[in-house]
C-alpha positions in Angstrom: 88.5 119.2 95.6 90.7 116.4 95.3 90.6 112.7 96.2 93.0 110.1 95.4 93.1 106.1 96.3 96.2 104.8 97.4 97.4 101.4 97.5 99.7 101.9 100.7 102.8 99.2 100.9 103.2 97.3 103.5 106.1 99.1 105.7 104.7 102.4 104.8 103.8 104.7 107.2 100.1 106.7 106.7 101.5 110.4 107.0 104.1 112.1 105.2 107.2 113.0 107.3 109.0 110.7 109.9 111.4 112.4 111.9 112.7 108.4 112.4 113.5 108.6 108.5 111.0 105.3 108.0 109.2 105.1 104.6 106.2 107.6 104.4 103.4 108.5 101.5 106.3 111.4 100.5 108.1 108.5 98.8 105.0 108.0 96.6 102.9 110.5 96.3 103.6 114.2 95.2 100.2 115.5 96.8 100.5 118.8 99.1 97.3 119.8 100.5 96.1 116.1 100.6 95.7 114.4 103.8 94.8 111.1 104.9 91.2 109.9 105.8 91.5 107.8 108.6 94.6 105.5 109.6 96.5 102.6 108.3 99.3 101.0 110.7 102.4 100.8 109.1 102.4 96.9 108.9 99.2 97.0 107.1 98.3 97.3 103.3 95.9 98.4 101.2 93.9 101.6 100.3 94.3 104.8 101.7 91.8 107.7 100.8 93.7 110.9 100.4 91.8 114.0 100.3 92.4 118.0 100.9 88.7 117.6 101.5 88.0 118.2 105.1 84.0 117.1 105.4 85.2 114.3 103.7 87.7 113.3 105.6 85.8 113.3 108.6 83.0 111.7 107.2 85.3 108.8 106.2 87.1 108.5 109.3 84.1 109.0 111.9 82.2 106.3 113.2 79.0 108.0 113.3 78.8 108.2 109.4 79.1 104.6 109.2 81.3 104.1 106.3 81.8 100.6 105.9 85.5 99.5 105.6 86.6 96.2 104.2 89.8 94.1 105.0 91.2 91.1 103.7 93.0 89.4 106.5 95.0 86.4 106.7 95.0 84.6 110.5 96.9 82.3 112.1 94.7 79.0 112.0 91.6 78.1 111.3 88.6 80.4 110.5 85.6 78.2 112.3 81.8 79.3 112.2 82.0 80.0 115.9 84.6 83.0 115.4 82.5 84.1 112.6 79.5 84.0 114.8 81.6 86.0 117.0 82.9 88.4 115.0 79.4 89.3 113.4 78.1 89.6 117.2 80.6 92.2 118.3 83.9 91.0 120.7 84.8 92.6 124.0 88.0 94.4 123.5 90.1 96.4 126.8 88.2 99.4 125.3 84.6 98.1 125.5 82.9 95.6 122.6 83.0 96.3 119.2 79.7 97.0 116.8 78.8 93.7 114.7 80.7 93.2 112.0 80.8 91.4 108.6 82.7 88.3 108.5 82.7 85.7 106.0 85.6 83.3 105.6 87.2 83.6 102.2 89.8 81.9 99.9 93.0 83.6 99.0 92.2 86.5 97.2 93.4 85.6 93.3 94.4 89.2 92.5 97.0 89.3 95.8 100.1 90.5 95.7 103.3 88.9 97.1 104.4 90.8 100.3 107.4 91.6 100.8 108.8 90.6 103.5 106.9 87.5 103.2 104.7 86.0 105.6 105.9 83.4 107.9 105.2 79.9 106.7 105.1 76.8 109.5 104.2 73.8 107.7 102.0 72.2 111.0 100.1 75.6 111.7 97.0 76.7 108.9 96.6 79.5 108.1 93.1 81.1 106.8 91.1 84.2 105.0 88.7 86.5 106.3 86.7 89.2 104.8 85.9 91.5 107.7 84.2 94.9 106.6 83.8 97.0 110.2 81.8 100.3 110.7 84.2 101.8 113.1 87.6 102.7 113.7 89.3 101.8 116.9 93.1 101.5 116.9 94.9 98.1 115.3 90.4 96.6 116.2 90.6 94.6 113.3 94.2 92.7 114.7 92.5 92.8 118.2 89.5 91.2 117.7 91.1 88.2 115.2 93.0 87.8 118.1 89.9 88.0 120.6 88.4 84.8 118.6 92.0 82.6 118.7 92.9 83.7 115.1 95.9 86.2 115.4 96.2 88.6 112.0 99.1 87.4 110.0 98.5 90.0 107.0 96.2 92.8 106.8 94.9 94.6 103.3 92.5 96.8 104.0 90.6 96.4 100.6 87.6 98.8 100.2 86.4 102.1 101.8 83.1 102.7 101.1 82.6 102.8 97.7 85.9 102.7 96.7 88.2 99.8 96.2 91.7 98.6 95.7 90.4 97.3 92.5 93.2 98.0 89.4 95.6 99.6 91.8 99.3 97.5 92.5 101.5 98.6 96.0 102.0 102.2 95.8 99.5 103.2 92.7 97.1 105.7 93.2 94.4 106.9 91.1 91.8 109.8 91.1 88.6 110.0 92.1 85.1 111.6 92.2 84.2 111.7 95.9 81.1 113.9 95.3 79.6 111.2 93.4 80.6 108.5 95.7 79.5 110.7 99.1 76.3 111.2 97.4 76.0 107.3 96.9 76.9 106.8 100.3 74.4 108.5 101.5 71.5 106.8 100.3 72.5 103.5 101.9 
């Protein structure tokens, strides 16, 4: 079995054909028989778990196993205590309310790379950090529910799955990994 981490580039798509011709994980990685586990949009960084390990893969990507997920994301104003609260309760989205969720407000991460295109920059509107680590997967929920509490996503880098993290890896490195040891781990929590 094989598992590799992925730091996914922003403007990449998470699959590797596009019959659009857009940039795909072909452009990186040489890996046939590896799949992704679980999504990342296009306009969203960060690591990617690729695996030709099916079990895996769907314990990754299904809710009910509870592997916790970690972003960084940068919003659009102010991070207060009561989006926090809010965040940590659970927020009504269209498609019912989300499970609680860790939030803490954060400073720029140190290790960050520049994005490229850049985030837009208005001198009279803040901008602030988040650390947000959900147990669930619901499509582009982490950009809907910054929204939900007045703090639109500006940049999104998803940093951790699970045990794993982004740690050492630059846009478009990958490295491999030892998934039995880390599914084993994940299990005891």
């Amino acid at each position: 079995m094989t598992t590799l981490l992925f730091n996914k580039p922003y403007g990449v798509l998470s699959r590797f054909t596009d019959p659009d011709g857009r940039p795909t994980l072909a452009d990186w990685l040489r890996a046939p028989g590896l799949y992704p586990a679980g999504r990342l949009d296009q306009d969203s960084e960060g690591l990617l778990v690729l695996t030709d390990d099916g079990g895996l893969q769907a314990r990754i990507a299904h809710p009910r196993h509870h592997w916790p997920k970690t972003y960084w994301v940068q919003v659009e104003g102010e991070v207060s205590d009561a989006a926090l609260a809010a965040l940590r309760r659970g927020v009504s989205l269209r498609d019912g309310r989300t499970r609680p969720a860790g939030a803490e407000a954060m400073a720029e991460p140190a290790r960050l790379w520049p994005r490229d295109p850049p985030i837009r920059f208005r001198k009279r509107v803040p901008t602030g950090w988040l650390g947000l680590t959900l147990r669930e997967g619901r499509n582009r929920q982490v950009r809907r529910m910054t929204a939900a509490v007045g703090l639109p996503t500006l940049r999104l880098i998803r940093w951790a799955v699970g045990p794993w993290t982004l740690e050492g890896l630059a846009p478009g490195e990958w490295r491999e990994v030892d998934a039995a040891a880390a599914t084993r781990a994940q299990r005891r929590r």
